[in-house]
N, C-alpha and C positions, 0 to 999 in steps of 0.2 A: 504494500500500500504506500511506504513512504516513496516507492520510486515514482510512481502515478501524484503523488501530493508537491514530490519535490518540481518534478518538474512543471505542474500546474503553478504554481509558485513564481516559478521562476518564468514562464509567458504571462503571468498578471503581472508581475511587479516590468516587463520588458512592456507590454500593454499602456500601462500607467502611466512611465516614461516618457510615452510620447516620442517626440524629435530628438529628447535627451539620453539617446540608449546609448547607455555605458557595461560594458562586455561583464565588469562583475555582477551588474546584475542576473546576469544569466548564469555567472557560473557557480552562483550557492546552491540554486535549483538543481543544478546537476550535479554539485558535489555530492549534495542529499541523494539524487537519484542513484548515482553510481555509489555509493556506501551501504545504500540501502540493497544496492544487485550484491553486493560483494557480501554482506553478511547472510544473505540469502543465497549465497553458492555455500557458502564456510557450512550451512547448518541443512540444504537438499542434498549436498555430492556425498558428505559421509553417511550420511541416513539413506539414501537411494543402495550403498552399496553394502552396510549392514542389512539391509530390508533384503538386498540379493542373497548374501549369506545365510541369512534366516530363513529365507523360501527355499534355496537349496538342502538346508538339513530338515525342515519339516519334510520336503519329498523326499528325502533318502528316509526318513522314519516313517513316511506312510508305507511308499515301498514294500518296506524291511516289517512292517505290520502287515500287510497283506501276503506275503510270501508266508507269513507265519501262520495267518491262517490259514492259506491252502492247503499248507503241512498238514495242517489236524484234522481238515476236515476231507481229507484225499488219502490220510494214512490208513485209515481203516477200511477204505475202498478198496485197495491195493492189497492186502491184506486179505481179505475176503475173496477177492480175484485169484489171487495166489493159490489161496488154500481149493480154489475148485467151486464155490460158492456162486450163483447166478444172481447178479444185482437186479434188480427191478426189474426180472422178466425177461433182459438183455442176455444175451450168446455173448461168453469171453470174446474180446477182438482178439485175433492172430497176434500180436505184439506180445499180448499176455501169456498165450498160449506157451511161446516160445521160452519162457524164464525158467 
């Protein structure tokens, strides 16, 4: 907001001036606006790149969650296949056959 405020500032007070425009007046508006980008990169660029790091380890935990439940809930299929067992009415696939 203050870079939108500094520079409004700074074309009212150049406005006002009239015929009398003198270069400092412009350049407090812009000093405000460009201070205001600058602390507004210091406080987006490191938070944009934590915020990447943090999405990258929740996807490697959901992942690593899901892999975990396929386990348990595929281990006892497997199991049951093995032993010669027909799931839900299904003919072992060849694959299984083979072990």
């Amino acid at each position: 907001m203050g870079t939108v405020t500094g520079l409004v500032d700074a074309f009212q007070q150049l406005a006002a001036a009239g015929d009398r425009v003198d270069p400092a007046i412009l350049s407090s508006g812009i000093w405000e606006a460009l201070l205001t980008t600058v602390i507004g990169l210091v406080i987006a660029i490191p938070a944009a790149v934590a915020f990447g790091l943090l999405q990258r380890t929740v996807d490697l935990v959901a992942r690593r969650a899901e892999d975990a439940a396929t386990r348990v809930f595929t281990v006892d299929l497997y199991r049951r296949r093995a032993a010669g067992a027909v799931v839900a009415g299904k003919p072992e696939p060849a694959w299984a056959a083979a072990r």
